[in-house]
N, C-alpha and C positions, 0 to 999 in steps of 0.2 A: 415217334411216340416218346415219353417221357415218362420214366419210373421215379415216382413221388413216396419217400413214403412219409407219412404225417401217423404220431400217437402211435406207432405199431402199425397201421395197415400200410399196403402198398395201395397204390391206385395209378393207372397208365392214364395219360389225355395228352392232346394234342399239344404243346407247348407252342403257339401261333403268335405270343406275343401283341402287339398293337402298333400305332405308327410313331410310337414314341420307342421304344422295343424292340428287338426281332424277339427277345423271349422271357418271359414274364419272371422264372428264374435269375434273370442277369438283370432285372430293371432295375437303374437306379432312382427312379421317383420315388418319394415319399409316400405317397397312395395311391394306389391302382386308381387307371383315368375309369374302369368298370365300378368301384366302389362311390363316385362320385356320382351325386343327382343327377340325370339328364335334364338340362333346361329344355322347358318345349316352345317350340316354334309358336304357338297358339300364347304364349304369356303375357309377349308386347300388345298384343290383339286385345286380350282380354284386362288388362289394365287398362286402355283407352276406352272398351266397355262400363269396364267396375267404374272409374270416373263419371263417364258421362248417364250411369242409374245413378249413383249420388251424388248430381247435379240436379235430374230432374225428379227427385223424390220428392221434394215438398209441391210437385204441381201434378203428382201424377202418384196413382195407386198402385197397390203391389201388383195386382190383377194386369192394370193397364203398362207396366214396365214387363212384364211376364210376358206378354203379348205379344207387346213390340221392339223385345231382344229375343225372342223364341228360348223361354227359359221358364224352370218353372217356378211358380212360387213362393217352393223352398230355394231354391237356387237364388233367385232377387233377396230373398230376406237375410243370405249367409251371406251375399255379398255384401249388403248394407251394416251389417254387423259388424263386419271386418276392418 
């Protein structure tokens, strides 16, 4: 364990570091790899999605794109937007 203390309190936690690290203490990255968005696996997937509803939005309905991505309506319409 690991005696922190921040502002006046103390507070104990594990200091486990990451694979850039052995310890968050000693890191020298510029921003924690934890404070950084996770990209999700689902992103590439869903950009060849969002392309290919606005491609076929002028041949097809919000209803009928909703359908046949299993999405809902409001979902089709914010993609379209975007």
């Amino acid at each position: 364990m690991t005696l922190q203390v921040v502002e006046g309190r103390k507070s104990e936690y594990p200091d486990t570091g990451c694979e850039l690290s052995p310890t968050c203490l000693d890191c020298t990255q510029p921003v924690c790899r934890y404070d950084l968005p996770a990209v999700s696996a689902r992103q590439p997937r869903n950009e060849a999605r969002d392309k290919e509803l606005v491609r076929l939005k002028a041949t097809h309905t919000a209803n009928a794109l909703a359908k046949r991505f299993n999405l809902s309506r409001r979902q089709v319409f914010r993609i379209l937007s975007s």
